[in-house]
C-alpha positions in Angstrom: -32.1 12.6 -57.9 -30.4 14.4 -55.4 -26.8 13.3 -54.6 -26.8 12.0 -51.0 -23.2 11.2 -50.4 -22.6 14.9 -50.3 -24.7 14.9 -46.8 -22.4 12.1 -45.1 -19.7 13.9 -43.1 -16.2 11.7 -43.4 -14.6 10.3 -40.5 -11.8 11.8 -39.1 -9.0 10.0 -37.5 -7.4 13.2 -36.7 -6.4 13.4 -32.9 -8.5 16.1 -30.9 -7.8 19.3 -30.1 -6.7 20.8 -26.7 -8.4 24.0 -25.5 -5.0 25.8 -26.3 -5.3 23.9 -30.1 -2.5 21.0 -29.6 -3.2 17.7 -30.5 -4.5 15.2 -28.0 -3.4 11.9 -28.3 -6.1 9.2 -28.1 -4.1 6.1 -27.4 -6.1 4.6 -24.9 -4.3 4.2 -21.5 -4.6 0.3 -20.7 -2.3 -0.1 -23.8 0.0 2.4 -22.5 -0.1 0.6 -19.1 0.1 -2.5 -21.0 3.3 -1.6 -22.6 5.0 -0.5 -19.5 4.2 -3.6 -17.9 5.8 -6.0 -20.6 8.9 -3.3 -20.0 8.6 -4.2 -16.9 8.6 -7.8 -17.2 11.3 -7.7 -19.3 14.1 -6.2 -17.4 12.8 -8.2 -14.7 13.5 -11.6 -16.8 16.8 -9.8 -17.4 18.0 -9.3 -14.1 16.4 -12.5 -13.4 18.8 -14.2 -15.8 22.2 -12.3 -15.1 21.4 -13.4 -11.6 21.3 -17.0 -12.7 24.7 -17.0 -14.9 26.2 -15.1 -11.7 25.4 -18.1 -9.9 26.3 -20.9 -12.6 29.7 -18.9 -13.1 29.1 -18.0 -17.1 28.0 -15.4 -19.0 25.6 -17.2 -22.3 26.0 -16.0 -25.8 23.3 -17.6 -26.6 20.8 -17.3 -23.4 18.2 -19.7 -25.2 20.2 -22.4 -24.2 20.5 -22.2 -20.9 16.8 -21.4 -20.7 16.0 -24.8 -22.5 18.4 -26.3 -19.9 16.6 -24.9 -17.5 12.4 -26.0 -18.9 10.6 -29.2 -18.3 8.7 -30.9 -20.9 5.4 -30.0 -19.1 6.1 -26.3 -19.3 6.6 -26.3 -23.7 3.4 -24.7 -25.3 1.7 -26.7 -27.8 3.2 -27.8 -31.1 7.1 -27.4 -29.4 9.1 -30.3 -29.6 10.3 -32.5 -26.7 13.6 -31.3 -27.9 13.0 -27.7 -26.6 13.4 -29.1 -23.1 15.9 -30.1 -21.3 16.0 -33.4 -22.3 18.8 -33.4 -25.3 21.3 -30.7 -23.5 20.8 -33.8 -20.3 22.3 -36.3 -22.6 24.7 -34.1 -23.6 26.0 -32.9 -20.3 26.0 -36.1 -19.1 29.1 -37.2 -21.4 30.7 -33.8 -21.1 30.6 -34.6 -17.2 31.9 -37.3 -17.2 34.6 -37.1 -19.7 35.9 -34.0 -17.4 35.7 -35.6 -14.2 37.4 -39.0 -15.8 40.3 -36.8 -16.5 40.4 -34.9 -13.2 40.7 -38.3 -11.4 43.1 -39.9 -13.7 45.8 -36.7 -12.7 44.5 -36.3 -8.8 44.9 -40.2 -8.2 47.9 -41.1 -10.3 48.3 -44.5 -8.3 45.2 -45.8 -8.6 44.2 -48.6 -10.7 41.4 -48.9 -13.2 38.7 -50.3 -10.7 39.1 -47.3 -8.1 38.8 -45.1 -11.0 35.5 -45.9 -12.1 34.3 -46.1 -8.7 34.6 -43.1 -8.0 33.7 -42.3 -11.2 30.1 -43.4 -10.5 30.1 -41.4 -7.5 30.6 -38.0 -8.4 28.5 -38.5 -11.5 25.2 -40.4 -10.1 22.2 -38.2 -10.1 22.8 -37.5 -6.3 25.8 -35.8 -6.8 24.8 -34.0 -9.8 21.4 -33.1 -7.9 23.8 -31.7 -4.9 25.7 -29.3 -7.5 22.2 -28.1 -8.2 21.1 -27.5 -5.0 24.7 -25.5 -4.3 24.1 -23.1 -7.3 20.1 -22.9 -6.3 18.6 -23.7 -9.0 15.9 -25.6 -7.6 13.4 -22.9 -7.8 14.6 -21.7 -11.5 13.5 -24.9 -13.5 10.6 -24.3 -15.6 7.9 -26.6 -15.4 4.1 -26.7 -16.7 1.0 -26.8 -14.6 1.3 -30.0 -12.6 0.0 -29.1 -9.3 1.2 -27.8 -6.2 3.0 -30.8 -4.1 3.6 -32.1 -7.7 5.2 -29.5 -8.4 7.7 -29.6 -5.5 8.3 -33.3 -5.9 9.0 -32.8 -9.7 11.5 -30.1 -9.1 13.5 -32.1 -6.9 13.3 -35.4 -8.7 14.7 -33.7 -11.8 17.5 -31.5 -10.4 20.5 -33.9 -11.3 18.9 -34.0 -15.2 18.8 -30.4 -14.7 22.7 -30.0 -13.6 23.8 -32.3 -16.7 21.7 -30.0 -19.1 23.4 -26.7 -17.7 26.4 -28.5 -18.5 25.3 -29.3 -21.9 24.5 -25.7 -22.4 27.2 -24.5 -21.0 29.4 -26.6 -23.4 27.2 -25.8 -26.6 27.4 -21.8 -25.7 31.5 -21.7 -24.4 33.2 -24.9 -25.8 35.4 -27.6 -24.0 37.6 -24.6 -21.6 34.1 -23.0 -20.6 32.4 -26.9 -19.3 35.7 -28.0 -18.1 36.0 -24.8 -15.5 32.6 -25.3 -14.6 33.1 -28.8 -13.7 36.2 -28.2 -11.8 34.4 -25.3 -10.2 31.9 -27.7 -8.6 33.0 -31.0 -8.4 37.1 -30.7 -6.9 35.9 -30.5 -3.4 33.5 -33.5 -4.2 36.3 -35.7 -5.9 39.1 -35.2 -2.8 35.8 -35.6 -0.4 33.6 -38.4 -1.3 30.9 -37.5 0.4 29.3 -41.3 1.1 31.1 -44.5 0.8 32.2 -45.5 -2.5 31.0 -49.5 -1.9 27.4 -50.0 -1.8 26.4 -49.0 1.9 23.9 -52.2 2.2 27.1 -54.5 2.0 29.3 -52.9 3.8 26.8 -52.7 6.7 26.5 -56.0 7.1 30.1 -56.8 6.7 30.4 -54.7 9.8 27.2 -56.4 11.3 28.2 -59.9 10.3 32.2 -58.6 12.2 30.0 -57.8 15.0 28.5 -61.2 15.5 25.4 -59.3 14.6 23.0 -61.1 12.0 22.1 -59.5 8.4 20.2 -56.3 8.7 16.6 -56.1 8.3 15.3 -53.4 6.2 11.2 -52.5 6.2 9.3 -50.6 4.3 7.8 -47.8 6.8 6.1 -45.3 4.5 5.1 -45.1 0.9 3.9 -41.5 -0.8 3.3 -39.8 -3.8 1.4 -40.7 -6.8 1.9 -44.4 -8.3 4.3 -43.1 -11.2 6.8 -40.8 -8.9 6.3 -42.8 -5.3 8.6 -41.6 -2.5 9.7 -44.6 -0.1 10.8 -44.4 3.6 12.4 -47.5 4.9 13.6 -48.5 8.1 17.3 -50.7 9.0 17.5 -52.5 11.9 19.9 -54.4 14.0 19.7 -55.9 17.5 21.0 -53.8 20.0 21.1 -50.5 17.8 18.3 -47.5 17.3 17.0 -47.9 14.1 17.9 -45.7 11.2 15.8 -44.6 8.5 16.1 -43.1 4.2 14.0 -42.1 1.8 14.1 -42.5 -2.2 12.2 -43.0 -5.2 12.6 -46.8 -5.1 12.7 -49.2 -2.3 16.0 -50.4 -2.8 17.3 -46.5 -3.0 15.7 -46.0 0.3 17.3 -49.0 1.5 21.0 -47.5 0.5 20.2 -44.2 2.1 19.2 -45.6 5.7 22.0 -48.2 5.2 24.2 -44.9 4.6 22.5 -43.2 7.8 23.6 -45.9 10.3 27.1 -46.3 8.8 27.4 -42.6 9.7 25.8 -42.9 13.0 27.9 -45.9 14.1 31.5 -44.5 12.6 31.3 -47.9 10.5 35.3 -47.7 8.7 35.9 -49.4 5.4 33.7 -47.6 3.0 36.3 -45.6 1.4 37.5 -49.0 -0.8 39.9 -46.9 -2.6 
């Protein structure tokens, strides 16, 4: 019987020749194209993120972490943990924050007593304040989120700015220690703490202590305009008082709302005795 496999010529993987005899690669140029692309991408991300510690003031060792401070739940791939958000750096920035700002305003305000501290301790760490710090270093449009829709999106970003402010802060802490947080803080929140930037008493009472001085009755707040979906809603509410233009805020609760259009006629009116302390 005749041997057949003789017949069967072998494959070659041996690149082709050029007309002058060299080698021709065969690497197929959408993978070359590919390649340059992720290149590309990647000194992109890198400039992206030198750009980001040249805003936040510090250079990572690790850059993970300020990416995780930076990434929403929504935007982890399946099978990562909540943990690889922001969410555990938040709570940890939180504390850092406020054990540096406690001791910035026990040495600014050596006279003042345990009550004014913590007031103004609650101001320059509410989310608002933290939210603002954000906003000054821009990093609104660096947080990472998932695919939640386009005015979700914009909604989401700005409701979770503050959470993201205390997680850079928790990263920064992780990646530089106690010195590296505590300039950061100080960085951002000394002009804050010597210029409280809305009064440090709730602004509903002390506008109608100045209404009720006035001979004015209580103000009336209304609820003007309600948006957003039923688990993030976005309230506008209305104060009013005889004899005065009305003044409206917005917040994610009625009663936040409330404090920012009380805040808004305080201004408007040069209404004095805010600053309790």
């Amino acid at each position: 019987m005749k041997d057949e496999a003789k017949d069967i010529a072998p494959q070659t993987t041996e690149p082709a020749a050029a007309p002058g005899g060299e080698a021709v690669s065969k690497t197929p140029a959408k993978k070359k194209r590919a390649r340059g692309s992720k290149a590309k991408d990647k000194a992109k991300a890198a400039d992206a993120n030198a750009a980001l510690e040249a805003r936040i003031g510090h250079g990572f060792a690790d850059p993970n972490l300020l990416m995780q401070a930076i990434t929403h739940v929504s935007a982890l791939k399946s099978g990562r943990k909540r943990g690889d958000s922001y969410q555990r750096l938040e709570f940890l920035g939180d504390h850092v924050l406020g054990l540096v700002v406690s001791d910035m305003l026990y040495h600014a305000f050596p006279n003042a007593d345990e009550g004014e501290l913590s007031k103004r301790l609650a101001e320059l760490v509410r989310k608002e304040s933290c939210a603002d710090v954000a906003k000054s270093l821009g990093l609104l449009d660096d947080i990472k989120l998932g695919s939640v829709g386009s005015s979700a999106d914009a909604r989401l970003r700005k409701s979770i700015l503050g959470d993201i402010c205390e997680a850079v802060i928790g990263a920064i802490f992780l990646d530089g220690g106690h010195a590296a947080a505590d300039e950061f803080v100080k960085r951002n929140w000394t002009e804050r703490m010597h210029k409280p930037r809305r009064p440090l008493r709730d602004p509903k009472t002390v506008l109608q202590e100045w209404a009720q001085g006035k001979g004015l009755p209580t103000p009336v707040y209304r609820e003007v305009e309600r948006t957003g979906p039923h688990h993030d809603p976005e309230f506008r509410v209305a104060v009013d008082l005889p004899g005065l233009a009305p003044a409206e805020g917005t917040g994610g609760s009625k009663r936040a709302a409330e404090k920012v259009a009380a805040s808004v006629m305080i201004e408007r009116e040069g209404v004095g005795g805010g600053n309790d302390g």
